[in-house]
N, C-alpha and C positions, 0 to 999 in steps of 0.2 A: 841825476842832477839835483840841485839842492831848492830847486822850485816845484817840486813833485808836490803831490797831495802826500805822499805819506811825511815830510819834513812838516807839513803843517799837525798832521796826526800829534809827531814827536813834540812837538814843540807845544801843542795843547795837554800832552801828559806832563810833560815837565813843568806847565803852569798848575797844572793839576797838583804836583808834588809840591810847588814851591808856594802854594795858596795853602798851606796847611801852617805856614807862620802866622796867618793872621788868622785863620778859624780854629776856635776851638772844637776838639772832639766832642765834648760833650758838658753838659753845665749842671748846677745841682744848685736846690734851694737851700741848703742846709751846709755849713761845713763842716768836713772830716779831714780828719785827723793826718792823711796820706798827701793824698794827690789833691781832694779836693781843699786843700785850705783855703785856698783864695776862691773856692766855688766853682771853679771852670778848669779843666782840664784838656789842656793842646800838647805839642810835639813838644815844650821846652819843659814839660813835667819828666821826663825821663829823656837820657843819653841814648836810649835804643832806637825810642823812637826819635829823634833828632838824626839820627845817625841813616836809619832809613829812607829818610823822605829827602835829605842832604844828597845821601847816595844814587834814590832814584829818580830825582832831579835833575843830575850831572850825568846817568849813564843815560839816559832817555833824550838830554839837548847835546850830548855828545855822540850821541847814533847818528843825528841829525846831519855834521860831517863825513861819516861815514860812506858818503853813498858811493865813492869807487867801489866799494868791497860789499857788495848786495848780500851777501851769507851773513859776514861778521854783522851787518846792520840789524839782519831777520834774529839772530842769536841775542844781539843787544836788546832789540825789544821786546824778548821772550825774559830777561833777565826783570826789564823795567817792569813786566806784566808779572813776576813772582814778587818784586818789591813792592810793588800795588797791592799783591793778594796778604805780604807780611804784614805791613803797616795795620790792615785795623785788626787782623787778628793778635798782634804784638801786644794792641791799645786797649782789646779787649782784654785778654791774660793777665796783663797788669792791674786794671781794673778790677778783676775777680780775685785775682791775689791778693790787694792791700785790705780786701776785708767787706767790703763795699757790698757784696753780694746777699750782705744778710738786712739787715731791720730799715737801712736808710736805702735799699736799692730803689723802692719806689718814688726816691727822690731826685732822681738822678735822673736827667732828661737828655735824649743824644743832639747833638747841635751840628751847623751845616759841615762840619771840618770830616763829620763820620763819611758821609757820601765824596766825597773828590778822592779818594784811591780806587773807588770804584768808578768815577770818570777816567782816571789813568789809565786801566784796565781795558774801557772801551777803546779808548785812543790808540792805547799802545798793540792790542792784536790788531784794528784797524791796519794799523800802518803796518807791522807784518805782513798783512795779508794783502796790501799793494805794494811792498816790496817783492814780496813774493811773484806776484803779476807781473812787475816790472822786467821780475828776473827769468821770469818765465818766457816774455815776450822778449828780454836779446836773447836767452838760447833761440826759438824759435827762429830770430832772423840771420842765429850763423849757422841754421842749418841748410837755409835759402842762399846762402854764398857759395 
């Protein structure tokens, strides 16, 4: 049913993804040349990540419907929980590639946008892991019929 604890799970990962519009990953005193020009660096610096946090936003409030089919739900938020684990290492990658990594990195400070994939993360096995209970518990009562 779609008033379960795990829909609220979903629905705080999907806030989790869709709060990464307004925080940025990470901010710097100084600006370069890449990513940092405007000094702060969120999801609309790059298409990958825009593309991620888009995607694991809509698969994670879209599990949320789900709940006839308890398997494809457990599977959907196993998906939202690798989109969580892409996203900062994507953010990271990119970061280390444009160059940032050498003489101005101790400039570069991470801002609250780095931690909410990792809220996602929490949410999204959460609710797994009481879907899973859920689903554990109708096997259990048609074995009692």
């Amino acid at each position: 049913m779609i008033q379960r604890i795990q829909s609220l799970f979903l629905l705080l990962c999907s806030a989790s993804f869709f709060g990464l519009f307004g925080l940025p990953f990470a901010t710097s005193s100084v600006s370069m040349p890449d990513i940092f020009s405007d000094m702060v660096y969120n999801i609309s610096d790059n298409a990958i990540l825009l593309g991620l946090c888009v995607l694991g936003g809509l698969v994670s409030l879209g599990a949320i419907f789900l709940y006839n089919n308890r398997e494809l739900q457990i599977k959907i938020s196993y998906v939202a929980t690798v989109l969580a684990i892409l996203l900062p290492l994507t953010a990271f990658l990119l970061v280390y590639n444009e160059g940032t990594g050498g003489a101005n990195a101790d400039k570069i400070d991470d801002a609250p946008g780095l931690y909410l994939p990792l809220v996602g993360i929490i949410f999204s096995v959460l609710a797994a892991r009481f879907i899973r209970k859920d689903e554990n518990t109708v096997r259990s009562m048609d074995r009692l019929r």
